[in-house]
C-alpha positions as CSV (number, residue, x, y, z in Angstrom):
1,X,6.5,5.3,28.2
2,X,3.3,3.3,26.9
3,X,1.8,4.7,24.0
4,X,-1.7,3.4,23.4
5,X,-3.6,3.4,20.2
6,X,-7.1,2.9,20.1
7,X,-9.5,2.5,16.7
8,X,-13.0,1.6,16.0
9,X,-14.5,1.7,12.7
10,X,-17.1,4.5,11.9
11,X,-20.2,2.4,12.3
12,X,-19.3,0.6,15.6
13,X,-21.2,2.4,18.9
14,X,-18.9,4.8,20.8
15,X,-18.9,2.0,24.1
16,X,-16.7,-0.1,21.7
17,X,-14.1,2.7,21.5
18,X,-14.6,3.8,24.9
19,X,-13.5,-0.1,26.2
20,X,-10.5,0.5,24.4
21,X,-9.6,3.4,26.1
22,X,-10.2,2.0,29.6
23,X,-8.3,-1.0,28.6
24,X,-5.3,0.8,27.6
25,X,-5.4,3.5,31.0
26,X,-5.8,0.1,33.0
27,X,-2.4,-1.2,31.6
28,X,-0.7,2.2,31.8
29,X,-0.6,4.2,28.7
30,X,0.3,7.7,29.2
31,X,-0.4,8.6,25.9
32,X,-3.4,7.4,24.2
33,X,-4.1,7.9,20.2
34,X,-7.3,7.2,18.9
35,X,-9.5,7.5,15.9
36,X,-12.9,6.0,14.9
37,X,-12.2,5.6,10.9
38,X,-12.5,2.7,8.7
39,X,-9.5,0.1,8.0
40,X,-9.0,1.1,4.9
41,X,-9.0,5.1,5.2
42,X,-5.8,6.8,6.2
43,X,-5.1,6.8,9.8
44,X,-3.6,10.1,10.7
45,X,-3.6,9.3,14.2
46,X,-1.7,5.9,14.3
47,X,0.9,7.2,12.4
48,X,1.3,10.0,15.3
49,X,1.2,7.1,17.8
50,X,4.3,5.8,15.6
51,X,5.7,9.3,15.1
52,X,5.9,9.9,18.7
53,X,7.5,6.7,19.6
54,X,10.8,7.2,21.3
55,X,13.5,4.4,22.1
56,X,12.2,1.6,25.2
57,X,8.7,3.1,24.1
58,X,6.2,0.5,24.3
59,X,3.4,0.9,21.9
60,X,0.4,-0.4,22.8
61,X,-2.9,-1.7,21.2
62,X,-6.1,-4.0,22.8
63,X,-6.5,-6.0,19.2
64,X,-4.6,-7.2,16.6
65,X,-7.7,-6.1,14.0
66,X,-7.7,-2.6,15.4
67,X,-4.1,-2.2,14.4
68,X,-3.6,-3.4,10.9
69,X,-5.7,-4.5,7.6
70,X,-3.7,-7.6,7.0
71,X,-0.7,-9.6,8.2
72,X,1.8,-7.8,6.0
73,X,0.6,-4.8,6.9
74,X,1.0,-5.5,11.1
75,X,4.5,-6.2,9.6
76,X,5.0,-2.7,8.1
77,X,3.9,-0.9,11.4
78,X,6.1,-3.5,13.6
79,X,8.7,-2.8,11.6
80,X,8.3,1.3,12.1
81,X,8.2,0.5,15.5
82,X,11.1,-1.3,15.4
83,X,13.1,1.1,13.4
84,X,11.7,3.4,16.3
85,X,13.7,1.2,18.8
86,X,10.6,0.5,20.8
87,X,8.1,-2.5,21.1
88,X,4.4,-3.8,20.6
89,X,2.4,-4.9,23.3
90,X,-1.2,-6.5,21.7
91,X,-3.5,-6.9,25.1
92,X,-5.8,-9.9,23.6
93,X,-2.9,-11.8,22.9
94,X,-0.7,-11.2,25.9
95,X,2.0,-10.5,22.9
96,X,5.0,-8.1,23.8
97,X,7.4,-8.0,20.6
98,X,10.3,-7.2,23.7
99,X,9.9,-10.6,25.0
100,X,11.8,-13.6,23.2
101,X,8.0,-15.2,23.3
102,X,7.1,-12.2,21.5
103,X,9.7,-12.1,19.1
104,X,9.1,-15.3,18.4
105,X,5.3,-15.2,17.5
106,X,6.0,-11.9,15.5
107,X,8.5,-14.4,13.5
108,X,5.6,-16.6,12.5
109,X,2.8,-14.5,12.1
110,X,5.4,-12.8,9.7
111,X,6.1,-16.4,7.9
112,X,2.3,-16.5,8.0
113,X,1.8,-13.4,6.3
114,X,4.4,-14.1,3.6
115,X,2.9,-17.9,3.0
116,X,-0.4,-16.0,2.7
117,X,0.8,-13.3,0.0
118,X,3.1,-16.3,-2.1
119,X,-0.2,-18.3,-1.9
120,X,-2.2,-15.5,-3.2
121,X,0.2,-15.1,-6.0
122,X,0.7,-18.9,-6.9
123,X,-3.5,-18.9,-7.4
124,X,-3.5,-15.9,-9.4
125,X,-0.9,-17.6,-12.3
126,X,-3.2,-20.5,-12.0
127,X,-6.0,-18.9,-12.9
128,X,-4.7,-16.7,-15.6
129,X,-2.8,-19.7,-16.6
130,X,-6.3,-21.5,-17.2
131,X,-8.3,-18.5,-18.4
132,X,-5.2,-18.3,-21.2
133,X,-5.5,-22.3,-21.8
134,X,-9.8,-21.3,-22.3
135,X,-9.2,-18.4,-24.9
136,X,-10.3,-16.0,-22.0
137,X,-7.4,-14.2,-21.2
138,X,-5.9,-11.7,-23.3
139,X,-4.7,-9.4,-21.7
140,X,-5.3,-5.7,-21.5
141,X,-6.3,-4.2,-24.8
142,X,-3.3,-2.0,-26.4
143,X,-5.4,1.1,-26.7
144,X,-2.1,3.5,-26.9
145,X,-1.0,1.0,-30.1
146,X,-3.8,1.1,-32.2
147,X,-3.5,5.1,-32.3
148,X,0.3,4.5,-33.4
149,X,-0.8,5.4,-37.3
150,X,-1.6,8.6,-36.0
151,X,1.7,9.3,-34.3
152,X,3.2,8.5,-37.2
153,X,1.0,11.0,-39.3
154,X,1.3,13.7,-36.4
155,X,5.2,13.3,-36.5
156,X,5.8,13.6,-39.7
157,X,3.6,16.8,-39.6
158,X,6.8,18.5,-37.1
159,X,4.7,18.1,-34.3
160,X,6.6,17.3,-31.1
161,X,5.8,13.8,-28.9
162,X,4.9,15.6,-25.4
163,X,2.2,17.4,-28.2
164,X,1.6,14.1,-30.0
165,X,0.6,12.7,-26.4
166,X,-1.6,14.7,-25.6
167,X,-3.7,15.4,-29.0
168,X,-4.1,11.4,-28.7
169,X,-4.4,11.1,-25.2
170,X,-2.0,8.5,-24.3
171,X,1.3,8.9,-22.7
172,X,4.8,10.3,-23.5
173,X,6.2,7.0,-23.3
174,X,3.7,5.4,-25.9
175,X,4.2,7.5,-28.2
176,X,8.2,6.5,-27.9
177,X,7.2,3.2,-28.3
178,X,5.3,3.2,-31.1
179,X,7.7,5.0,-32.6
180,X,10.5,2.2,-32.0
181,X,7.5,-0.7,-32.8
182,X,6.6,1.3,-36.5
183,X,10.7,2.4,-36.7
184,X,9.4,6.1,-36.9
185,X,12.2,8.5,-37.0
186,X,11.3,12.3,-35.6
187,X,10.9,14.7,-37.5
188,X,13.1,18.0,-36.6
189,X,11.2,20.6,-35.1
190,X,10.6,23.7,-36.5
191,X,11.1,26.6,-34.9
192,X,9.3,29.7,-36.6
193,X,9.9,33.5,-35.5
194,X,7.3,35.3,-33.9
């Protein structure tokens, strides 16, 4: 079966959309999904597409950029679809994932995708590396450990660290760590009848 999915942001005209529809009837889908939404929002519908995706399912789409918001994301939904034991057929790109040409340009735009996010990455250090070098980069500000005088005080009072948290406003975990940081010891709770 040929499962077309179809998506158009909310601010393109309806004839957008309704060329992708045509486009996937004229190459067979049986089952068309579609959804006007923005990239970024959820897309309940293309994950129904995927949902309903059955083994030697094709799943079809007119655009790469109407599928997915970045490369490693088109490798997340290939990769449902191939956990689904069916294939992606893009129509701009004559690309068919069950074809060894497919296959094949799926294998780069994948090695594409992960050059792209190890580049990201590499630029990132780089700058915080310089920005460190300036005196610009700090860091975030350790708001949770310039409270950690009063989780002392507050502990020593009996009162208990879930409590401390949230009279301060921080988390559980910060009060645990100021606790090992200041070598606080907790106080025993104490447990008075009713």
């Amino acid at each position: 079966m040929l499962v077309g999915y179809a998506r158009a942001s909310i601010v393109e005209q309806a004839t957008a959309f309704e060329a992708q529809r045509r486009a996937l009837e004229a190459a067979g889908c049986t089952r068309i999904f579609a959804e006007q939404v923005s990239i970024f929002a959820g897309r309940e519908q293309l994950d129904a597409a995927i949902g309903c995706l059955q083994e030697g399912d094709v799943f079809v789409t007119t655009q790469l950029e109407r599928l997915a918001r970045s490369m490693r994301h088109l490798m997340q939904i290939v990769d449902q679809i191939k956990t689904k034991k069916a294939s992606l057929r893009v129509l701009a790109m004559s690309l068919d994932s069950g074809t060894a040409e497919g296959a094949m340009t799926l294998k780069v735009l994948q090695a594409v995708a992960e050059h792209e996010r190890a580049s990201i990455l590499e630029r990132q250090r780089e700058g915080i590396a310089r920005a460190k070098a300036e005196g610009k980069y700090k860091g975030r500000a350790r708001t949770a450990m310039a409270k950690s005088a009063e989780v002392e005080r507050l502990l020593a009072a009996g009162v208990s660290p879930t409590e401390v948290a949230r009279r301060l406003g921080i988390g559980r975990s910060s009060v645990y760590r100021a606790m090992k940081e200041r070598n606080i010891k907790r106080q025993p709770t104490v447990y008075r009848p009713l």
